[in-house]
GUZA-976867 format. One record per residue (C-alpha): residue in one letter; x negated, y negated, z negated. Coordinates in steps of 0.001 Angstrom, whole numbers. Last residue first. Layout:
A,X,Y,Z
...
***
This chain:
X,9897,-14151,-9089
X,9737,-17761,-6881
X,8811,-18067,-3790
X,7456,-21418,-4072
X,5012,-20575,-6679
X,3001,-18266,-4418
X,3134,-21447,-1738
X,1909,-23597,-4258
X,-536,-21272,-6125
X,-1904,-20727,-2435
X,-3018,-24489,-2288
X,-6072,-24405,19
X,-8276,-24488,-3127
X,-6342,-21616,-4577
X,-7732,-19381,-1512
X,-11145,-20268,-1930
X,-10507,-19612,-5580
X,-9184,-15754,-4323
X,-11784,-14975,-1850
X,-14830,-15576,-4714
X,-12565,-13394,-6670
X,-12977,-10638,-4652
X,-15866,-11209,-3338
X,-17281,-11020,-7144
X,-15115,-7722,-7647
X,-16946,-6174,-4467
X,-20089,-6953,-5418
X,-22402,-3908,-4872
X,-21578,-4025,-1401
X,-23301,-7002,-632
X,-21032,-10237,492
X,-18872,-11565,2921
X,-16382,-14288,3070
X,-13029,-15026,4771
X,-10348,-17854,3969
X,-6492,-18373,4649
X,-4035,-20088,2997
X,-788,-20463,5013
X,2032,-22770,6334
X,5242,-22719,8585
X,5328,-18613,7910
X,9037,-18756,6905
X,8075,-16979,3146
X,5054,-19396,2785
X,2004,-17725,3018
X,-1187,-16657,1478
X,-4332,-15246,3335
X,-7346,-13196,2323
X,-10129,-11189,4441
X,-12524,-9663,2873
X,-16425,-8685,4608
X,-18611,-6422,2966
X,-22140,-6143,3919
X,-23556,-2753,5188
X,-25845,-4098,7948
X,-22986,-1909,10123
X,-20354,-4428,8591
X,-17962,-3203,5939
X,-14322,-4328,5472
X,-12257,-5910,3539
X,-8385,-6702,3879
X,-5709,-9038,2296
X,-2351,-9968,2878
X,-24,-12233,226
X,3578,-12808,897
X,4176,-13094,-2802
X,7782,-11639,-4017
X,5859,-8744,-5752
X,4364,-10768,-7601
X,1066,-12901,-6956
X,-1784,-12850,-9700
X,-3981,-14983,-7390
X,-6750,-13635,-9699
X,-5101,-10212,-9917
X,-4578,-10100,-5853
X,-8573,-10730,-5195
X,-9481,-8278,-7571
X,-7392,-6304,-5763
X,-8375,-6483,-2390
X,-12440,-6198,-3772
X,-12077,-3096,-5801
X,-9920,-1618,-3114
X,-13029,-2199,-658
X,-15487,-646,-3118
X,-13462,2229,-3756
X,-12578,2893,-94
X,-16498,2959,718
X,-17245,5032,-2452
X,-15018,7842,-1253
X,-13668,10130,-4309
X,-12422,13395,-4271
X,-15531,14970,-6479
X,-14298,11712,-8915
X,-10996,13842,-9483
X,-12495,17013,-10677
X,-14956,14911,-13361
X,-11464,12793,-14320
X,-9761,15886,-14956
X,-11807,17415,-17228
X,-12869,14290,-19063
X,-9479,13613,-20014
X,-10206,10631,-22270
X,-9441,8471,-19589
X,-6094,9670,-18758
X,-5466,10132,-14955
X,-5193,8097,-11906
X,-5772,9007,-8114
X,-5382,6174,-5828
X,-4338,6914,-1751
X,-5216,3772,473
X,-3307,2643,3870
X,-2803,-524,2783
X,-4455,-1534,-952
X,-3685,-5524,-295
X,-1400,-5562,2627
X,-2799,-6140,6285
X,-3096,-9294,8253
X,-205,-8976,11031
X,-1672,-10513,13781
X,-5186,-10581,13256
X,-4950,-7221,12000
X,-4097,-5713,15091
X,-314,-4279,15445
X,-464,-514,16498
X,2269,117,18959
X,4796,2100,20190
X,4479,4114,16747
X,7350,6943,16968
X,4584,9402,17937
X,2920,8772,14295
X,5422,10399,12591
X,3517,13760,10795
X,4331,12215,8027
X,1001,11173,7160
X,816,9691,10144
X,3982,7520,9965
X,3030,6176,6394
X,-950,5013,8135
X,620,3076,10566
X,3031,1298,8097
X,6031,296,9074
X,7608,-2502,11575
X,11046,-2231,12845
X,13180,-2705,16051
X,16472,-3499,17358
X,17802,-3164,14028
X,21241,-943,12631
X,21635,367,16056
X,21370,4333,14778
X,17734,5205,15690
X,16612,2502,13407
X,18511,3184,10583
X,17559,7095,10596
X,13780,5805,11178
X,14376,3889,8001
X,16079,7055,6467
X,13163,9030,7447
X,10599,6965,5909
X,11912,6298,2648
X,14315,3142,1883
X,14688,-542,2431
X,14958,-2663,5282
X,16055,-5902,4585
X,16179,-8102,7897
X,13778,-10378,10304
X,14779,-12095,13716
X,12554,-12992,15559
X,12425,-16572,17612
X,9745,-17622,15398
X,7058,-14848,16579
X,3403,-15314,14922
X,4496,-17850,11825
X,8139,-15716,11493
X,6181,-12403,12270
X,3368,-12826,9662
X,6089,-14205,7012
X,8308,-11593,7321
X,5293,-8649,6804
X,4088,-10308,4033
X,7800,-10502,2672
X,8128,-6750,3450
X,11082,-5077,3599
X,11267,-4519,7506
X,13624,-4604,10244
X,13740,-6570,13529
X,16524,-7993,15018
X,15900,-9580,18076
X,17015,-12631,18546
X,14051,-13768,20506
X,12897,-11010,23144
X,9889,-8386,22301
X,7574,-8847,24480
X,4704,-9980,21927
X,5532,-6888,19918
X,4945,-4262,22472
X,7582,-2726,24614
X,8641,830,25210
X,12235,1080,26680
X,14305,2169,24451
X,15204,6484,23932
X,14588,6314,20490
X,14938,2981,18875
X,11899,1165,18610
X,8902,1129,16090
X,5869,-1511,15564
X,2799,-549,13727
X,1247,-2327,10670
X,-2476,-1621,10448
X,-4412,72,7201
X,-5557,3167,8691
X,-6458,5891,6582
X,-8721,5210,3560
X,-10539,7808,1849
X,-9214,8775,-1124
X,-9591,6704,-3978
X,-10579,8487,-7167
X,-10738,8226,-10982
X,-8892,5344,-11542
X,-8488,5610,-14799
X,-5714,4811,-17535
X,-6198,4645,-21293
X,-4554,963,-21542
X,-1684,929,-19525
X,-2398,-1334,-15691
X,-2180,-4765,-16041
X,262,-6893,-14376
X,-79,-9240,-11206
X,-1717,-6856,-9158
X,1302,-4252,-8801
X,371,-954,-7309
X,2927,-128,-4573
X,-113,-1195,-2273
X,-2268,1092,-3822
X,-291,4275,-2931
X,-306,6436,-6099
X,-913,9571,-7095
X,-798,10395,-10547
X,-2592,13048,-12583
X,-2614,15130,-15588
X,865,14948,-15556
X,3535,15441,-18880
X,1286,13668,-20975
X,3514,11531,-22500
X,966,8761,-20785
X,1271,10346,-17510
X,4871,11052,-17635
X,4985,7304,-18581
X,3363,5938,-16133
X,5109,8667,-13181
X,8481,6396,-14199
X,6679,2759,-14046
X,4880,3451,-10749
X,7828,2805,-7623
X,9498,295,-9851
X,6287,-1508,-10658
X,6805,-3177,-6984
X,8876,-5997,-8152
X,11459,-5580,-10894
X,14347,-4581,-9235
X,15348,-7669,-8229
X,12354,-8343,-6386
X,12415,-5520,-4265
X,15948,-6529,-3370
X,18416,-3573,-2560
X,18640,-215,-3656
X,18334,1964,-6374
X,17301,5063,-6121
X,13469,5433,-4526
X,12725,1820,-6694
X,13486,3505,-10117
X,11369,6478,-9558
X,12281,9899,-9184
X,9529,12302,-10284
X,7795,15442,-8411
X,5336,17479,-10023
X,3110,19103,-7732
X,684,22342,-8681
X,-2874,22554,-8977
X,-4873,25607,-9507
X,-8812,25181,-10430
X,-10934,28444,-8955
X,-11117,27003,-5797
X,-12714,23826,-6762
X,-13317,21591,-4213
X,-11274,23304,-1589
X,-8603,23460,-3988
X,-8403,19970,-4949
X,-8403,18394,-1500
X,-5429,20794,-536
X,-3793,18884,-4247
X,-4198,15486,-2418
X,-3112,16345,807
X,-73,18190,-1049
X,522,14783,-2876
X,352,13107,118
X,2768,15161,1985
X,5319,14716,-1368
X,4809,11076,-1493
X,6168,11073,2190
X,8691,12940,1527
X,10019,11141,-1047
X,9909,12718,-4577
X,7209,9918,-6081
X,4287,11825,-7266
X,2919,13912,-10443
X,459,15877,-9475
X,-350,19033,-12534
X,-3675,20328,-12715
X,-2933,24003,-13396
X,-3914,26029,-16495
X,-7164,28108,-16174
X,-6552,31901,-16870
X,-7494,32228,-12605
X,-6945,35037,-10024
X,-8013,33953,-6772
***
């Protein structure tokens, strides 16, 4: 449909990943508004190109910093953003909205094995085996859950990690459900780790649309996208993270959910990196009180001596 209207312009990590959400976010778009364009803008970030620790790259703000400023310069009208690449323990730029949350896909872990290997699940696995992943929640879970596994660095997109994987590098990994769906991946999941077993990131599985505040135009096309379920659990995970104010270093897991009565009920738990000791605690609330929850889950938390464990870690 012929249109004099300038595109909304995506800007998104160049992975391909980021680049399937971004066209899931954009397909949204266009059956909204037909008549609106909106075209991709893909950035290189600081944590796609260099490698190693997390941490040493300056915690999980490399993936956002770069599509900040194109946002602020106002290069993008929009960025899209996986909230668990978010950081919690910083505040976002003055200016910013969240203007939608897309509705959540599955938050749960999943474990992967080498093509061709014998599918297993996670509790047969054998000890010694070497199992990759980059997350210190993730390391923690396994190491409290599974002692006799063995836990490496395992940094990089999707594919490359499969690439890894396939190659001998680690006898097995654990990703993101909701990362090998979107990548049309999901038949390399052998199988879907419950949540009481690997407790999932704040902001798993959850897409977060941010523009300008004072762009009205965007902001009133973006909150047509936006699910008020996923909204009020992110509001509750994070406000749970920014009064812990963990880094990026922190294994910290959290998760809400909503009851049929429609009470919301978030789950919160520190660790220390080997998983010998954790905070955990679990309250519910109304709906319309996500941020209290929240924060309610967070001084439960410090009680049980999470600023200890957070503190042990270290930046």
């Amino acid at each position: 449909m012929p249109t004099d209207r300038p595109p909304l312009r995506i800007g998104t990590r160049a992975s391909p990943l980021a680049l399937a959400q971004a066209r899931q976010l954009r397909d949204l778009l266009a059956a909204a508004d037909p008549a609106r364009p909106a075209e991709i803008v893909p950035m290189t970030t600081t944590g796609d190109t260099r490698k190693g620790s997390l941490a040493a790259l300056g915690g999980k703000g490399a993936f956002v910093k770069e599509l900040d400023r194109a946002l602020a310069a106002g290069d993008v009208d929009v960025c899209l953003h996986c909230m668990k690449d978010v950081p919690g323990d910083v505040p976002r730029p003055q200016g910013f909205i969240w203007a939608a949350y897309l509705r959540r896909d599955d938050p749960h872990d999943c474990l992967l094995l080498p093509a061709g290997a014998p599918r297993r699940g996670l509790a047969d696995l054998p000890p010694g085996t070497r199992v990759g992943t980059s997350s210190v929640r993730r390391r923690a879970q396994l190491r409290r859950r599974h002692p006799g596994l063995e836990t490496g660095e395992f940094r990089g997109n999707i594919n490359s990690r499969i690439a890894r994987l396939d190659a001998g590098e680690y006898d097995a990994a654990v990703l993101a459900h909701a990362g090998l769906r979107r990548a049309g991946l999901e038949h390399r999941a052998v199988e879907v780790i419950a949540s009481d077993v690997l407790c999932p990131a704040v902001g798993s599985a959850v897409l977060g649309a941010e523009c300008r505040r004072d762009d009205t135009v965007t902001t009133e096309a973006l909150r047509a996208l936006d699910h008020p379920e996923t909204r009020t659990h992110i509001t509750a995970e994070r406000a749970m993270l920014h009064a812990l104010q963990g880094h990026c270093n922190s294994p910290i897991a959290g998760h809400a959910t909503t009851a049929p009565d429609g009470r919301v009920t978030l789950i919160g738990m520190v660790f220390a990196p080997d998983g010998s000791s954790w905070a955990h605690a679990r309250e519910t609330a109304d709906r319309d009180r996500p941020a209290d929850l929240g924060a309610s889950v967070a001084d439960a938390l410090l009680t049980q001596g999470a600023r200890t464990l957070i503190e042990a870690v270290g930046p």
